[in-house]
C-alpha positions in Angstrom: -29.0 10.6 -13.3 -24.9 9.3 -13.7 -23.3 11.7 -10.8 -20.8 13.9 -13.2 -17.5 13.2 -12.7 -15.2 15.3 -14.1 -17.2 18.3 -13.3 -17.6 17.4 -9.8 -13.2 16.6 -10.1 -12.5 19.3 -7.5 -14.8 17.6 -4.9 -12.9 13.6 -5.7 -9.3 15.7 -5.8 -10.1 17.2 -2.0 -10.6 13.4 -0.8 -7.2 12.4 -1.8 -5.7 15.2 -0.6 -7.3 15.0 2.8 -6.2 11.6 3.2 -3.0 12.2 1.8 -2.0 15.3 4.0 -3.1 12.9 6.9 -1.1 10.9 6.0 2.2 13.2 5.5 1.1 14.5 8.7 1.1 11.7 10.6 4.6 10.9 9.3 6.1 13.8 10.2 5.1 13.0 14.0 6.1 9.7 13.7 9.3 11.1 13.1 9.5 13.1 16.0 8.2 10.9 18.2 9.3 7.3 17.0 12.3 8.5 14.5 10.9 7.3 11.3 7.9 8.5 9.1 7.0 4.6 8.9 7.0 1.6 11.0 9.8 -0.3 9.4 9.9 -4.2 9.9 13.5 -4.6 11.0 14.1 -6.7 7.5 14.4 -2.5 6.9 16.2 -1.4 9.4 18.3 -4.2 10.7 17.5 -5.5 14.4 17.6 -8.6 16.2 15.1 -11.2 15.4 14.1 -13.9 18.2 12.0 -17.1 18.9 10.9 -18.5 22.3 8.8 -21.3 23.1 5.9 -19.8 25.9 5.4 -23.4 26.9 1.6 -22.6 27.4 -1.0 -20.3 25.7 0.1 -16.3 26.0 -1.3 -12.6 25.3 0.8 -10.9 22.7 0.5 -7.5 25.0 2.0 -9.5 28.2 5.4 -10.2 25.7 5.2 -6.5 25.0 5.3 -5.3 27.8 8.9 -7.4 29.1 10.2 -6.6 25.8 9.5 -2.9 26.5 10.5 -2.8 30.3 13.8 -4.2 29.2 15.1 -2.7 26.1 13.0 0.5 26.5 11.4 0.0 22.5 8.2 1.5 22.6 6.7 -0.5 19.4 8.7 -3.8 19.4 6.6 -6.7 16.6 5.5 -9.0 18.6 4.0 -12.2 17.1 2.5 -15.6 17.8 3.3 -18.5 15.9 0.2 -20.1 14.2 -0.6 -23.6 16.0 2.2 -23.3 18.3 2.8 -21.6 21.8 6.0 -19.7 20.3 6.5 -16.1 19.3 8.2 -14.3 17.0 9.9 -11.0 18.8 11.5 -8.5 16.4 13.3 -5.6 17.9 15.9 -2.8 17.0 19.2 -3.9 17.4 20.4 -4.2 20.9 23.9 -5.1 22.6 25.3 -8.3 24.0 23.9 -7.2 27.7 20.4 -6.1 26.7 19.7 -9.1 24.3 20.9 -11.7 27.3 18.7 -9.4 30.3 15.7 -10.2 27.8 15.8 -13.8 27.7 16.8 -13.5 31.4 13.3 -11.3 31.8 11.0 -13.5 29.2 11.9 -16.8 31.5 11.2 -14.8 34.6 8.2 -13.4 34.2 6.7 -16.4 32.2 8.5 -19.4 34.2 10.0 -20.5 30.9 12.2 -23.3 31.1 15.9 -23.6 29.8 16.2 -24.0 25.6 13.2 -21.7 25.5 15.1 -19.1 23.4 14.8 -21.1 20.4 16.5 -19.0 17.4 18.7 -15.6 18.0 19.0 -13.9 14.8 20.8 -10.6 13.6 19.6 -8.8 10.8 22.0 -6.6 8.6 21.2 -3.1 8.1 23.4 -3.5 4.8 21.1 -6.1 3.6 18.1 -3.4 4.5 19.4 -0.9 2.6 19.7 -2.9 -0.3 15.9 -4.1 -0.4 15.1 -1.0 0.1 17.1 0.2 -3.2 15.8 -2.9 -5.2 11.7 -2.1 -3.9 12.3 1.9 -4.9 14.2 0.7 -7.8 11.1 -1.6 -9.0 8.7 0.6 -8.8 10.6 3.4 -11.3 11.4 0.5 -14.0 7.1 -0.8 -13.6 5.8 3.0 -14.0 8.3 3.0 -16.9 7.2 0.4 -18.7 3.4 1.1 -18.1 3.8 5.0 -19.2 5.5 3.4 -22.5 2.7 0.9 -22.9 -0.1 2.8 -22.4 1.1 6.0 -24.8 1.9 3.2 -27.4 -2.1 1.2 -27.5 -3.4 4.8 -27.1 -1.2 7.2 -29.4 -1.6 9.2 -26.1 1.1 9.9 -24.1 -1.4 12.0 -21.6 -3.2 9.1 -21.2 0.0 7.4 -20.1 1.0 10.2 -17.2 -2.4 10.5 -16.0 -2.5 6.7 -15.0 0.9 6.7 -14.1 0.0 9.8 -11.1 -3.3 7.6 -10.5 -0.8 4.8 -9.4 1.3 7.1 -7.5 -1.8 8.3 -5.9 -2.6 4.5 -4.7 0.5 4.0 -4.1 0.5 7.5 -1.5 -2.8 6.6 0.1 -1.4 2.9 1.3 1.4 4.8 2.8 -0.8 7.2 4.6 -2.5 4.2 5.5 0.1 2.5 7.0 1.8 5.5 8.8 -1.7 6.7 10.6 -2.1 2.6 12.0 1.7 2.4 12.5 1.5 -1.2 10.4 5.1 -2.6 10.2 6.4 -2.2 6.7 8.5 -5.3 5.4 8.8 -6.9 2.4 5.2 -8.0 1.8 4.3 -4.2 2.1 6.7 -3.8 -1.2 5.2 -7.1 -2.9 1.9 -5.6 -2.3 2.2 -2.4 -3.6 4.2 -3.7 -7.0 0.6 -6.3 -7.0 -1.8 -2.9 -6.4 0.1 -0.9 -9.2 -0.7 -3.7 -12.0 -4.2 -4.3 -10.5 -4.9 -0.7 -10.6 -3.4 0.1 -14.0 -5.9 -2.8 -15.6 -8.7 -0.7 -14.3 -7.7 2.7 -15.8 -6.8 0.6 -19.5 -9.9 -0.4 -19.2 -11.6 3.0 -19.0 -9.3 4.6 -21.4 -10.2 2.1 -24.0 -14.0 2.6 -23.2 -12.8 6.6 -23.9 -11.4 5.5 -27.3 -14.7 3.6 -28.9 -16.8 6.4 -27.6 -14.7 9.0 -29.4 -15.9 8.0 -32.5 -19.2 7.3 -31.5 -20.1 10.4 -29.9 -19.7 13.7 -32.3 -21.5 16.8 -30.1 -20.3 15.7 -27.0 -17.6 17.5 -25.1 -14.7 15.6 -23.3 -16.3 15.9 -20.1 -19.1 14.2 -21.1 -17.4 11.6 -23.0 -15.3 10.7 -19.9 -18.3 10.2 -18.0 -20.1 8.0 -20.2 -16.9 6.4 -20.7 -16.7 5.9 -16.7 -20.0 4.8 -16.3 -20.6 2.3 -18.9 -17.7 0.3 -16.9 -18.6 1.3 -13.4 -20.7 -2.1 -13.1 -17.4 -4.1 -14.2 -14.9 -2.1 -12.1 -16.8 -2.6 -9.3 -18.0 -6.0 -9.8 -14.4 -7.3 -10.2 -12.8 -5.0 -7.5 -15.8 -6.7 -5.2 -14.5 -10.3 -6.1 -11.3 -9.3 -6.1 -12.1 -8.1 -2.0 -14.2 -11.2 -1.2 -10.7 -13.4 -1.9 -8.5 -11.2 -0.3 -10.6 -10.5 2.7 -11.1 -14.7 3.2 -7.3 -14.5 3.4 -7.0 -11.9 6.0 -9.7 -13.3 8.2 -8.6 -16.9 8.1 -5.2 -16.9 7.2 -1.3 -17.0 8.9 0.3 -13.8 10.0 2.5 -13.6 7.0 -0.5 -13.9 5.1 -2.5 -11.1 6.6 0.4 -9.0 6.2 0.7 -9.4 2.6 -3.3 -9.6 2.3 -4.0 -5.8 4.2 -2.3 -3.5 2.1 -3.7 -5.1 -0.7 -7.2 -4.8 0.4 -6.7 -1.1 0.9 -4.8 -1.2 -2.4 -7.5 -2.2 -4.5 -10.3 0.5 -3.0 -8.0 3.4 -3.1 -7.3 1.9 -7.3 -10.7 1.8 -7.9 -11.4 5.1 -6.6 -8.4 6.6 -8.6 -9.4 5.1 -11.8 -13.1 5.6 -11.6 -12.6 9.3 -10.2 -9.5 10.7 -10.8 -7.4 9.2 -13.8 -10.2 10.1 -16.3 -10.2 14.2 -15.1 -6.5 14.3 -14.8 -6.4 13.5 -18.7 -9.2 16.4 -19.3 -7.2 18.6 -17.2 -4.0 17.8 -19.8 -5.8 17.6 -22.8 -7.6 21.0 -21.9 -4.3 22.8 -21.8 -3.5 25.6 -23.9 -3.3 24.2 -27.6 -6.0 21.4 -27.4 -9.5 21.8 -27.7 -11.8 20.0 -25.2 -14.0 19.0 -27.5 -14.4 16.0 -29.7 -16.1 17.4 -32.4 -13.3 19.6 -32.6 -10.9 17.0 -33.4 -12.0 15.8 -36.3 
């Protein structure tokens, strides 16, 4: 017997909200312990971005730790170049003096030689703050345009809102995800998410539409009931596609470059928290509207 979904909404609701709150929680002691809620890549927050040539095969932790000792940054990004012996060191921004005692302390305590430091860069926190604006700012214009879409195909503009705060639960629950592992954010976090929102949003058409046919197909059924039919005559291609979909995306992770991985991990976690939200919460959050005062929760009832 199909598990019922929308009567059993309470139980799928706590979930999210456990994860999420762990999330918010863990954010507000990143705060106070590392002054910010996330770990932002410095393409955020401005810093100083540099690449030195080890000369010989190296353990990320043993770059850490110099890095540390000398600019006192408890989390600095420290990573190695695919197929090389360089690394990529990404810090907060640091003075003249600090910046010159670190390359002083990488070729000391790793017997570099001279024209190791290969690339000093500076990265604007003016730049930062515009990316920022432009991610934030891309997100409000997609959830726009979906809300519009989705009320138009459907005559429904419930339908709309209660896939629009199924994305913004996905979109919460890779946050939470990334605050709890302290994950640097950069700009393949925000390419991600804007990838997980349309990836999601397909899912939860696709159910919606499933909701439509059987309206006129089932007369003595209530809502409820019709939601979970609805549900579970597209559970096998939800998660048939979301398991391809994982496959492809893990491959990438396991096998690919660093900038790869970073774009490929929030996606995986993207795609399982979509599915979840489309299979078990975007469906009950439209009962919960359409049950409102004024609208009867039956289908039979709307004829």
């Amino acid at each position: 017997m199909n598990l019922k979904i929308v009567k059993n909404k309470a139980k799928f609701f706590a979930v999210s909200i456990i994860l999420i709150a762990i999330g918010i929680g863990t954010m507000g002691l990143n705060i106070s312990k590392h002054k910010g809620a996330l770990n932002y890549d410095i393409e955020f927050t401005g810093g100083t971005a540099m690449t030195v040539d080890m000369g010989q095969p190296f353990n990320n932790d043993d770059v850490a730790k110099t890095v540390t000792k000398v600019t006192g940054q408890s989390s600095p990004q420290i990573q190695k170049i695919l197929g090389t012996n360089e690394v990529s060191i990404k810090i907060q921004s640091v003075d003249g003096g600090t910046r010159t005692a670190l390359a002083d302390a990488l070729m000391k305590d790793f017997a570099l030689s001279d024209g190791s430091i290969l690339k000093v860069q500076d990265i604007s926190g003016t730049v930062s703050g515009e990316m920022q604006k432009v991610a934030v700012l891309a997100m409000i214009v997609a959830c726009i345009a979906m809300l519009i879409y989705i009320s138009i195909r459907f005559h429904d503009y419930k339908m709309g809102l209660s896939a629009i705060i199924a994305l913004v639960h996905d979109v919460l629950i890779m946050i939470s995800f990334y605050a709890v592992l302290r994950i640097p954010v950069n700009t393949a976090f925000i390419a991600a998410i804007l990838t997980v929102v349309g990836y999601s949003i397909n899912s939860t058409i696709v159910i919606f539409d499933r909701v439509r046919e059987n309206k006129g197909l089932i007369g003595r059924n209530t809502l409820p009931e019709v939601i979970d039919i609805s549900v579970w005559q597209t559970m096998r291609r939800s998660v048939y596609t979301s398991l391809t979909t994982l496959f492809t995306i893990g491959a990438l992770y396991v096998f690919g470059v660093q900038s790869v991985k970073e774009f490929a991990l929030p996606i995986i976690v993207g795609i399982i928290s979509g599915v979840y939200s489309s299979v078990f919460i975007s469906g009950s959050i439209w009962f919960m509207l359409k049950s409102k005062k004024g609208e009867k929760p039956l289908y039979k009832s709307e004829k």
